[in-house]
C-alpha positions in Angstrom: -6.8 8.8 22.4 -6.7 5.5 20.2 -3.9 6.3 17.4 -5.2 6.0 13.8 -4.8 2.7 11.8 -1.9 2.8 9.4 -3.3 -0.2 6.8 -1.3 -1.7 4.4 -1.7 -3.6 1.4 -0.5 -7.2 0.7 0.1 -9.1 -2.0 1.0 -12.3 -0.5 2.2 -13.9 2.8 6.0 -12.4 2.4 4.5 -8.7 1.9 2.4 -9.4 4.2 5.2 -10.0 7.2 7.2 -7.3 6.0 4.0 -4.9 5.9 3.6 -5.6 9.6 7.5 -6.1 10.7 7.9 -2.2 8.8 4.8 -0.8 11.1 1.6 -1.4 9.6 -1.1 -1.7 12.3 -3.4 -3.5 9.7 -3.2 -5.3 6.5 -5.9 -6.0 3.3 -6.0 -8.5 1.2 -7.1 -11.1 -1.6 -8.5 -14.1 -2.1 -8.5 -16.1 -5.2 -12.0 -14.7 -6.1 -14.1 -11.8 -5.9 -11.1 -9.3 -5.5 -9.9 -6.5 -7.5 -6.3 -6.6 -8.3 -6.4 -10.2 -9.9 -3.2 -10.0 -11.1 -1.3 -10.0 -7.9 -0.7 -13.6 -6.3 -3.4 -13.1 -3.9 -4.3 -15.3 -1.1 -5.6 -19.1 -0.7 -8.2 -20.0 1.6 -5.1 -21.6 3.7 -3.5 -18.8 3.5 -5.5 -16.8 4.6 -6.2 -18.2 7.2 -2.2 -18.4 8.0 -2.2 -14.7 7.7 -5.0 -14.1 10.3 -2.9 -16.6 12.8 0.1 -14.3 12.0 -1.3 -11.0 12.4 -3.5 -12.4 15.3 -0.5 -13.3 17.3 1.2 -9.5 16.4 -2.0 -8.1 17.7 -2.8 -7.0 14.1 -5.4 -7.1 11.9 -6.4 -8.6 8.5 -9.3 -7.2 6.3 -10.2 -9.1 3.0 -11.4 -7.7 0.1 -14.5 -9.1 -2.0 -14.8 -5.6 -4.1 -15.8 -6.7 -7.4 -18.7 -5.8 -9.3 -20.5 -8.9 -9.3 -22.3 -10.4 -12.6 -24.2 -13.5 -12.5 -21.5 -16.1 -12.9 -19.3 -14.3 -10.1 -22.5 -15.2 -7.4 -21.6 -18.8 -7.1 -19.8 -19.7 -4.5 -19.9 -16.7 -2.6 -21.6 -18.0 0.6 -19.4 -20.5 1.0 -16.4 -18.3 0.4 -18.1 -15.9 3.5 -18.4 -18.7 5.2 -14.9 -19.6 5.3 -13.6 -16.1 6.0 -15.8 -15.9 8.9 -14.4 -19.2 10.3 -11.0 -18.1 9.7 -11.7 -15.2 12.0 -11.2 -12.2 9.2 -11.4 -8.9 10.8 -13.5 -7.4 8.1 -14.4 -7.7 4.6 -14.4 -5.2 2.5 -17.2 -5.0 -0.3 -18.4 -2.7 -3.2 -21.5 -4.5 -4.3 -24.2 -4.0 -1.4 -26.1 -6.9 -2.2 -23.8 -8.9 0.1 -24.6 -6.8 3.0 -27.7 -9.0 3.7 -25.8 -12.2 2.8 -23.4 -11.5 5.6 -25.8 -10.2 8.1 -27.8 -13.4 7.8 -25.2 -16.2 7.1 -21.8 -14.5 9.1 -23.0 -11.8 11.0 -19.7 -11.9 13.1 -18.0 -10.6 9.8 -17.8 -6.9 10.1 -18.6 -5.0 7.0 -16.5 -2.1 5.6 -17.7 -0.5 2.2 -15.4 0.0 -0.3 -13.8 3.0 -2.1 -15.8 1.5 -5.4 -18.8 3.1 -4.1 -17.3 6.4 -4.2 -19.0 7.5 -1.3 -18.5 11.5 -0.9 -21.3 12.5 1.6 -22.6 12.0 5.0 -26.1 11.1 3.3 -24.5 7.7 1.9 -22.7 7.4 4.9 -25.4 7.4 7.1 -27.7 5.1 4.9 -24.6 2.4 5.0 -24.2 2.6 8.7 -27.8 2.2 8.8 -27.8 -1.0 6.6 -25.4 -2.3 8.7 -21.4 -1.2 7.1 -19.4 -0.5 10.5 -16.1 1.8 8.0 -16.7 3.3 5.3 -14.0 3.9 2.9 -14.3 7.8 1.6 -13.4 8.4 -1.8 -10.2 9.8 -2.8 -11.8 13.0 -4.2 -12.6 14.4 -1.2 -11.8 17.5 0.7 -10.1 18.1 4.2 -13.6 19.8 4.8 -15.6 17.3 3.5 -14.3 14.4 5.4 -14.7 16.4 8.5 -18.0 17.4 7.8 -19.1 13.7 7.5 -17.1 12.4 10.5 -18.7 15.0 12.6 -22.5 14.4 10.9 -22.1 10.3 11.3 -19.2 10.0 14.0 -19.1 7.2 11.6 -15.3 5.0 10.8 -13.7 6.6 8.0 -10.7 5.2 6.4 -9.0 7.3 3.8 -6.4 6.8 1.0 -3.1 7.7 2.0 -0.1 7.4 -0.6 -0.2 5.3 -4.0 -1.3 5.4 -7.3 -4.7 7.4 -8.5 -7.6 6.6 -10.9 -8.9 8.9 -13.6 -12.2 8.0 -13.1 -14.2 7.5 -9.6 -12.0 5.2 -8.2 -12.3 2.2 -10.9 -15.9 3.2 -12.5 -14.4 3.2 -15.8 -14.6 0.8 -18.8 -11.7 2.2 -21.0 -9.9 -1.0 -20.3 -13.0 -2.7 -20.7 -12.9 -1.2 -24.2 -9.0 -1.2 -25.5 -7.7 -4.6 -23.9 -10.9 -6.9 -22.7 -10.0 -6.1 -19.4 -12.7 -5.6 -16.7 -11.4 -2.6 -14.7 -14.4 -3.2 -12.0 -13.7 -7.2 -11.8 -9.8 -7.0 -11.4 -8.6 -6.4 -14.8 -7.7 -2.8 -15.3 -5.0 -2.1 -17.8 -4.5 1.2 -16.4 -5.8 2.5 -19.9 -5.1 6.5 -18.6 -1.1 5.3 -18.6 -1.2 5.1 -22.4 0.8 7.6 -24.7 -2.2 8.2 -27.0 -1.1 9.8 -30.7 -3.5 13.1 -31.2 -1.3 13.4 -34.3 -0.4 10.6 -36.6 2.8 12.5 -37.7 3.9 12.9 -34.2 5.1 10.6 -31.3 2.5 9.7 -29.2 2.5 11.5 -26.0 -1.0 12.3 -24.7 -2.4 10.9 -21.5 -4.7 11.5 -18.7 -3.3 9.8 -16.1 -3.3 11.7 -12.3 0.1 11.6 -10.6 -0.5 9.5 -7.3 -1.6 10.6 -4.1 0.6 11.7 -0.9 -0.9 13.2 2.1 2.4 12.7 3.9 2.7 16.3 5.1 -1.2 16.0 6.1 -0.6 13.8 9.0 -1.6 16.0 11.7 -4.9 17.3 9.7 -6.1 13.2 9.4 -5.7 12.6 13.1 -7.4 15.9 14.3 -10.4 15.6 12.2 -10.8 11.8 13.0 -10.0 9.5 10.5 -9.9 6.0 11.6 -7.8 4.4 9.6 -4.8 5.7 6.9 -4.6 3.7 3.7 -1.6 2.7 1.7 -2.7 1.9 -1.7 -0.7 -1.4 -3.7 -1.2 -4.8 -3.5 1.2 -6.0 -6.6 4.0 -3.4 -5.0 7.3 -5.0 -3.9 8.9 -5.5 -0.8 11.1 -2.6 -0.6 8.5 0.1 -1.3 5.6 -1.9 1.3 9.4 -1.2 3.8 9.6 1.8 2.9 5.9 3.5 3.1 5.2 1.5 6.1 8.2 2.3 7.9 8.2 6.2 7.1 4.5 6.5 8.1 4.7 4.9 10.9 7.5 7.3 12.0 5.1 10.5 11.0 1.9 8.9 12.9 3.9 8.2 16.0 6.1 11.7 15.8 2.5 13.1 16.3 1.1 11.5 19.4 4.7 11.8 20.9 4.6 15.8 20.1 7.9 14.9 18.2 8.5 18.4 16.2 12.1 17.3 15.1 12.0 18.8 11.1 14.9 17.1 10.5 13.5 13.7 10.9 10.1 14.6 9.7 11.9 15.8 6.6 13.6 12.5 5.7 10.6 10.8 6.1 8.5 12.8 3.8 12.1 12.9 1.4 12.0 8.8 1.6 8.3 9.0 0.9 8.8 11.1 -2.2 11.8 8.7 -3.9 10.1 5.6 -3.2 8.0 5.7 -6.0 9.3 6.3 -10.0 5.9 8.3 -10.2 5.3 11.8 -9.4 3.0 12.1 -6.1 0.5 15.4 -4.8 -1.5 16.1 -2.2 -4.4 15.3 -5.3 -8.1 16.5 -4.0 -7.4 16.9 0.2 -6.3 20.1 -0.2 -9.5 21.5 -1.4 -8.9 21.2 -5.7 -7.2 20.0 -8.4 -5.1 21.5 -11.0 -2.6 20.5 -14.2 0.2 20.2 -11.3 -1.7 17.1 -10.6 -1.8 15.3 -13.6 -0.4 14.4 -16.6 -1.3 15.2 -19.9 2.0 15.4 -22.5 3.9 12.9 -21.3 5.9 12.3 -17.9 9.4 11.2 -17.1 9.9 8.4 -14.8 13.7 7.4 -14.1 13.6 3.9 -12.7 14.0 3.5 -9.0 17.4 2.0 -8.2 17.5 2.9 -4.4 16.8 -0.5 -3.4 20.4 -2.2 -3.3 19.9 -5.3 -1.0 17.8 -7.6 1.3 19.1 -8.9 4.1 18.5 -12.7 4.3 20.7 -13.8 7.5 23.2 -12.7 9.6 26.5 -14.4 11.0 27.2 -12.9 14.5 30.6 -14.4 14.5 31.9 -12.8 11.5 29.2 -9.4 11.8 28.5 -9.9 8.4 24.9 -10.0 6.6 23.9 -11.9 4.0 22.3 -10.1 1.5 19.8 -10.8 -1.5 21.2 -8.0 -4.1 18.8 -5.9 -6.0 20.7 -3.1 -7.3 24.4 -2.0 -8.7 26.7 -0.7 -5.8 30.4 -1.8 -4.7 33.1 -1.6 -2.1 33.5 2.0 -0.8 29.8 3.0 -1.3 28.5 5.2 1.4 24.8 3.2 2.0 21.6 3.3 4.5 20.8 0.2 6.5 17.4 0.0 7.6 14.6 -2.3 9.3 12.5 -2.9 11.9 12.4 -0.8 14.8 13.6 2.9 13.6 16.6 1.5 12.6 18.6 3.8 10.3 22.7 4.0 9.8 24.8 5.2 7.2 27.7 3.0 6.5 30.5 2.2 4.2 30.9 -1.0 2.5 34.7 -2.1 3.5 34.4 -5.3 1.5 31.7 -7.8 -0.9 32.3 -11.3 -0.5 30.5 -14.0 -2.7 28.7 -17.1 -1.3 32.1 -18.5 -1.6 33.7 -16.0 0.4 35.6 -14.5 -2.6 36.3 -11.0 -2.3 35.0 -9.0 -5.1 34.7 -5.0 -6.2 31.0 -4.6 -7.1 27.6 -6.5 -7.1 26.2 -6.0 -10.5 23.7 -9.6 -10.5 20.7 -8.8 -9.5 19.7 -11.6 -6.6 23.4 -12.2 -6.1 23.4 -13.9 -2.9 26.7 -11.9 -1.1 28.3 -10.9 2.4 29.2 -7.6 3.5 30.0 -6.3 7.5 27.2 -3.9 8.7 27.6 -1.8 11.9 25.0 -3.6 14.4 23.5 -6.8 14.6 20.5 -7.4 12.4 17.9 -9.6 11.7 16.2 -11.1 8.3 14.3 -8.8 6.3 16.7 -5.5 7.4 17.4 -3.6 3.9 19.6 -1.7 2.5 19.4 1.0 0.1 21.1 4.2 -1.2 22.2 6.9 1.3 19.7 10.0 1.2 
């Protein structure tokens, strides 16, 4: 049995190696144009091109997106761009607007086609009309049903890829214009404002404190259900997320997909897992529309209350094997005597007390309060770059 695909978003080149170094089998991304999300850094032609070289060499995978809704001044360029992406040996692209299926077909027919979750696709009809046209994965809208995602895998035997864990949209997955209509901002060409967010006033001698947002989506306790009914491919949602949470998601997913095809039942460690999933985010998550419907548990509507996420308390950045000690990028407040988690690539995962904080001078000192703070401390095995550390569970 081939495992499912645990994909990943990334951001840029650094997310990108942490994405893969925390257990992502598969990574999507930007480019410059043509991609929704244009507010992250996104990717260069160069770059992306460095990125399928990296992920080539880890026997991983890189799928671009070009999943925009197309006017006529976005079509220029657009062969050229396909061009390129096909010479860089891209392992897909991912598109919304099917015009481009043709375009590919004749000018990079090497590029394999995935459809986007733009098209909202929620039938095996639509499924089997794309596969016919040529789209090899089709990614399922997120308002499906356990029952209805089986019911099209078994109709199509088609590649599904599903949402997995991240944030929600109000309407069909982007096919909405408020931010169109409040801030200028094309939701369907990279500009949403997240308009649903907004503390509306119903009541103009009241605070505001009506919204319509959904809480995001986390199928972490459906693990088992995805593999058996044959999803292809698991998808984390966030391409402007940080470094900690793309650690953190990866890594704890990757632990739940491969507890399953080992027929490890430990509860214990599936429990932390699912815990870690559920603090990484300041947003409240649900199961949303897999488990068959939706309720006011799954949304907000008068208001929400969303501590900031302080778990994060270091990066690691090097590590001195004569002294033990890592040097750490600090994110977040702790100090000496601070019971705290050291984790990273390869299951790693210790408690440990912090016996001492040294400065980049080697001064000793109580706490690290500067965020970025470039410090030493003595960990309890030898690491690597990009370990992390964050606040014991």
């Amino acid at each position: 049995m081939e495992k499912i695909e645990l994909l990943s978003p990334a951001g840029d080149l650094e997310k990108l190696r942490i994405a893969y170094l925390y257990g992502a089998d598969a990574c999507y991304i930007g480019g410059k144009d043509y991609s929704l999300r244009a507010n992250a850094n996104n990717f260069s032609t160069n770059e992306i091109k460095e990125a399928v070289s990296f992920a080539h060499n880890l026997g991983k995978k890189i799928y671009v997106t070009l999943n925009i809704i197309f006017h006529n001044e976005d079509l220029e360029g657009v062969t050229k761009y396909l061009k390129e992406l096909s010479k860089a040996n891209v392992d897909a692209v991912i598109i919304s607007d099917v015009f481009l299926i043709d375009i590919i077909k004749k000018e990079t027919p090497d590029l394999k086609i995935f459809l986007s979750t733009q098209d909202s696709v929620t039938n095996k009809e639509s499924v089997k009309y794309f596969m016919d046209k040529g789209v090899s994965r089709v990614v399922l809208a997120r308002e499906l049903t356990k029952d209805e995602i089986k019911e099209i895998y078994d109709e199509t035997k088609c590649e599904l890829e599903i949402f997995l864990h991240g944030a929600m949209c109000t309407s069909y997955s982007g096919r909405c214009v408020l931010s169109n209509y409040f801030t200028n901002r094309d939701s369907n060409r990279g500009g949403c404002c997240q308009v649903c967010r907004f503390c509306f006033n119903l009541d103009k001698d009241k605070e505001p404190k009506f919204q319509m947002a959904t809480k995001d989506l986390n199928l972490s306790t459906f693990i088992k259900d995805l593999i058996e009914i044959n999803v292809t491919s698991l998808k984390v949602e966030g391409r402007m997320r940080g470094t900690y949470y793309l650690a953190t998601v990866n890594s704890c997913y990757r632990n739940l997909i491969d507890a399953y095809y080992s027929n490890n039942q430990d509860e214990k460690f599936i429990e932390r897992n699912i815990k870690l999933l559920n603090r990484v985010s300041n947003r409240e998550s649900s199961s949303q529309y897999f488990k068959g419907y939706v309720d006011y548990n799954d949304q907000y509507y008068n208001g929400r209350l969303e501590n900031s996420n302080q778990d994060f308390l270091a990066q690691v950045i090097d590590y001195d094997k004569n002294t033990k000690e890592a040097i750490i990028e600090q994110r977040n407040y702790f100090k000496k005597g601070d019971i705290v988690n050291l984790f990273g690539p390869g299951n790693t995962d210790i408690d440990f007390k912090i016996e001492y904080i040294k400065d980049k001078d080697n001064n000793l000192v109580d706490i690290a309060n500067h965020p970025k703070e470039v410090l030493k401390i003595k960990v309890p095995q030898e690491i690597t770059k990009d370990f992390m550390i964050r606040v014991k569970m």
